[in-house]
C-alpha positions in Angstrom: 0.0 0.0 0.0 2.8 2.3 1.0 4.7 1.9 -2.3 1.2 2.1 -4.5 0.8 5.5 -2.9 4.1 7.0 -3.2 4.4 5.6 -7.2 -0.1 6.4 -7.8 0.8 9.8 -9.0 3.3 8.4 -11.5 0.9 6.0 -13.2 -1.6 8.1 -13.2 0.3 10.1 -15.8 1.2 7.1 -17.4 -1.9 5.9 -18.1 -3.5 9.6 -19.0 -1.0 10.5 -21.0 -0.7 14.2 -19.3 0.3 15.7 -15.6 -2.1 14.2 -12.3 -4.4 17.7 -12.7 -7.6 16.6 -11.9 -6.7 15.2 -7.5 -5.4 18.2 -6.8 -7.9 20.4 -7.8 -10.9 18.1 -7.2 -9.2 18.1 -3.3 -8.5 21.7 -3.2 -12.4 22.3 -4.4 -13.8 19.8 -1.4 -11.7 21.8 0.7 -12.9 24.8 -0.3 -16.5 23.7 0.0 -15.9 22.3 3.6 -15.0 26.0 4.7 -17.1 27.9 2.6 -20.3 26.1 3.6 -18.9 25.4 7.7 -19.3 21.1 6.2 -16.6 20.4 8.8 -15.6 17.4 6.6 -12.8 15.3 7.4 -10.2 15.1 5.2 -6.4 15.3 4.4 -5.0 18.3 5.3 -1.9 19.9 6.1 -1.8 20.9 9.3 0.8 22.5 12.1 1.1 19.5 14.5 1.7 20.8 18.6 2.1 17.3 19.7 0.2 15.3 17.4 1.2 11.8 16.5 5.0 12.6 18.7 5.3 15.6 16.3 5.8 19.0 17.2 6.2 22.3 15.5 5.6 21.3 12.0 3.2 21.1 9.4 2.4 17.5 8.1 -0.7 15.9 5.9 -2.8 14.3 8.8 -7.0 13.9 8.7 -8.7 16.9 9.9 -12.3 18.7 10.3 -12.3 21.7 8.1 -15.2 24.1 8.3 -15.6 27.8 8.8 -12.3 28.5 11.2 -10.3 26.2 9.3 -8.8 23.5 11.0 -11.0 22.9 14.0 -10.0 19.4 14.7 -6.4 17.0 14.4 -7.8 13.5 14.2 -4.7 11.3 15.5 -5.1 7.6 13.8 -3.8 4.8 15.5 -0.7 3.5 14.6 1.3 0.2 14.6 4.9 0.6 15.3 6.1 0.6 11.2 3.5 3.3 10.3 4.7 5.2 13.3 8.7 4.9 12.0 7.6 6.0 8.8 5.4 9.0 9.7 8.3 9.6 11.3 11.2 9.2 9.0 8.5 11.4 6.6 8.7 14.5 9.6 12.2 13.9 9.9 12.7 14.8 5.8 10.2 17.6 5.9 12.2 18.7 8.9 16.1 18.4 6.5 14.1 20.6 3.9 12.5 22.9 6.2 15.9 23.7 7.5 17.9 23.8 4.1 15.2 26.7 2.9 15.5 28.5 6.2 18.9 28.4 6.2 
């Protein structure tokens, strides 16, 4: 599942012959609906993490209710102990690029 994910966007292109357009903006537009219209939908977000899953201080794609104020809730999945390493090898990488565009 985890490599399907990381390689989807790829074949996606492969098999439409053109760039992954449509995801993006269809999520972008559900997102735009959930705070528009208060929906408080859950969905995939990006969101600033205060603790969250171990993980502080930076933003990281994590389910979320969106509605009128924006993020109004951080849903924390469970996790077994490989999912954990990897959400947190994942922070870890945003963390190296945060800091090389900081620097």
């Amino acid at each position: 599942m985890v490599e399907r994910t990381a390689k989807g966007g790829g074949e996606l292109v492969q098999l439409m012959g053109t760039s992954a357009w449509y995801a993006p903006g269809a999520a972008s537009a559900r997102m735009v609906d959930s705070v528009m219209l208060d929906e408080k939908r859950v969905l995939p977000c990006t969101a600033y993490l205060e603790g969250e899953y171990g993980i502080d201080g930076l933003y990281m794609g994590v389910p979320v209710k969106l509605g009128s104020a924006g993020v109004e809730q951080i849903y924390e999945v469970e996790l077994d102990d490989g999912e954990r390493a990897a959400l947190q090898q994942s922070a870890d990488a945003v963390r190296d690029v945060v800091g090389v565009l900081s620097a």
